[in-house]
Steps between C-alpha positions, in 0.01 A plus 500: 500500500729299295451707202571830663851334653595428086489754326655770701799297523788551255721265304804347649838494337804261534805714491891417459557092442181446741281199354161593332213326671195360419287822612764748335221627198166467733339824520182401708678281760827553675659456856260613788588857612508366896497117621272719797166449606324806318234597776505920599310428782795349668796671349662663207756296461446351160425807318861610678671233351253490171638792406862569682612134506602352839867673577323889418184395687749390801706826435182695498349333845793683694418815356329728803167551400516910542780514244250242295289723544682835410621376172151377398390850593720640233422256268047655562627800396692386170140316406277801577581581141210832496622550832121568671592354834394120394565213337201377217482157364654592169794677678557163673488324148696696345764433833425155459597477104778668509640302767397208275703657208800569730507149603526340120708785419795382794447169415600520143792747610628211710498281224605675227906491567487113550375508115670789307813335510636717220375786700380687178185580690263212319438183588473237149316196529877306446641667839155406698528143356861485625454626805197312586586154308860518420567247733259249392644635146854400560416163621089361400543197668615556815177592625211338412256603780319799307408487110745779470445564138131520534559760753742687267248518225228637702707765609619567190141548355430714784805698416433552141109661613678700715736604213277770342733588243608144441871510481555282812623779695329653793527786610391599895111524365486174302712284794280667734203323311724192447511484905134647606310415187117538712577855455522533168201472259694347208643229725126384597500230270809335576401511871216298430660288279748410766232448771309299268826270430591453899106386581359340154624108588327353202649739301151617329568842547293582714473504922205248620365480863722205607829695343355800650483373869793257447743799401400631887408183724602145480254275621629190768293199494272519816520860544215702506569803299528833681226762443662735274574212258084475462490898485740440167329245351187771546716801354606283226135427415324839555810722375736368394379269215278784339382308210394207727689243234691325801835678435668835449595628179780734465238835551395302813840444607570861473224623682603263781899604507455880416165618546381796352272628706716460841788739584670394794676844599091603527470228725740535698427911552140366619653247717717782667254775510203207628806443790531869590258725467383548852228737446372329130507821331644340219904624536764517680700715776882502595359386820243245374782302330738553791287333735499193300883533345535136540252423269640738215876341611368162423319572177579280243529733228545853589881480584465690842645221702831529224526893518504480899783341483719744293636745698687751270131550370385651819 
């Protein structure tokens, strides 16, 4: 459960004289999508917010559900790709990623005029640091609350893996990588590296049990600890730690951050289809997925919810 919430997330950036914080570089771990209760069986709330934040998810509640419901009937026949009538799990998938890809690609297009100040249409590692640090630059000790340079030098590491050709330039690829590196193979190992650094405490490089559970849940004296603590501690023990040394190793740590074997966008077509498909024959019609339109809106990955809300698209 905790795992799954991770690594779909996607790296946050401090923008314009904004301070960097602690949880900046985390990959695996950053600021719930909803402070909600997430329980479907009562509402859809958090997947609303999950995905739209609160102000669209308020803008979207006053929507009237037929017009809801007439733009996401435009947006079935845009994913009915062979157009036979239905929607398949891949067609949903392949809905799904792209939204995915549309997401990181906004995000870095918001971004990317705070840091090409010279507006040359590249963004070098010396106009990120000034942006992001110049501050603390201008004036190290007037702030003391973060280890700013430590911060500084992970990013620049990151930076320079993202750098392909190496001339501390990037281009709208490399930043992109720089920003979202759990989408990019050759980032992989700085991703664990960094997740290693934020949970390794003894600083053997390497993530044991305690670190593991401590980087999640912190123990009060005469608490009992809740259930899915104990359900970790099992993970850890049956999957995670695959060499059953007591710790994970970087390969471990990279199986748990960015599995291999799990695509989420899969997951979530199952998850929609499993939702939907009245008569289980395995798809989906217009009408199947307009009879449950509030659980596409509230998806937390395929965008619908986002694309409801734009009306010169409709």
């Amino acid at each position: 459960m905790m795992h799954s919430l991770w690594v779909c997330l996607v790296l946050c950036v401090v923008v314009g004289s904004s301070k960097p914080t602690e949880k900046k570089s985390r990959v695996h771990e950053d600021e719930p999508l909803s402070r909600l209760e997430h329980d479907d069986n009562k509402n859809f709330d958090y997947d609303h917010e999950a995905f739209l934040g609160q102000e669209e998810a308020k803008t979207f509640d006053q929507l009237p559900v037929e017009e809801s419901k007439r733009r996401l009937s435009i947006m079935v026949d845009q994913m009915d790709k062979n157009k036979d009538g239905f929607i398949s799990e891949d067609e949903l998938k392949r809905w799904i990623k792209d939204a995915q890809q549309k997401h990181i690609y906004e995000s870095v297009e918001r971004q990317w005029s705070d840091f090409d100040m010279n507006n040359d249409g590249l963004i070098s590692w010396g106009e990120y640091r000034n942006v992001t640090y110049g501050t603390y630059l201008d004036d190290p000790q007037a702030d003391s609350e973060y280890n700013y340079m430590s911060m500084m030098a992970r990013d620049e590491r990151r930076f320079k893996v993202a750098d392909t050709n190496g001339d501390l330039i990037a281009d709208k690829r490399e930043f992109t990588a720089f920003l979202h590196p759990e989408d990019y193979e050759h980032m992989k190992d700085v991703v664990v590296q960094e997740t290693i650094e934020d949970i390794d405490k003894d600083g053997d490089g390497f993530i044991d049990l305690k670190e593991y559970i401590g980087d999640m849940y912190q123990a009060e004296e005469g608490v009992e600890d809740p259930e899915w603590v104990e359900s970790e501690r099992q993970q850890f023990a049956e999957f995670r730690d695959k060499n059953k040394d007591g710790k994970m190793d970087k390969e471990e740590t990279l199986d748990w951050i960015l599995p291999s074997d799990y695509d989420h966008a899969e997951a979530e077509a199952k998850h929609l289809l499993h939702e939907s498909d009245a008569d289980q024959d395995g798809k989906l019609t217009k009408q199947e997925i307009l009879d449950k339109f509030d659980v596409f809106v509230g998806s937390q990955v395929t965008d619908f919810g986002e694309a409801l809300l734009r009306h010169d698209e409709f």
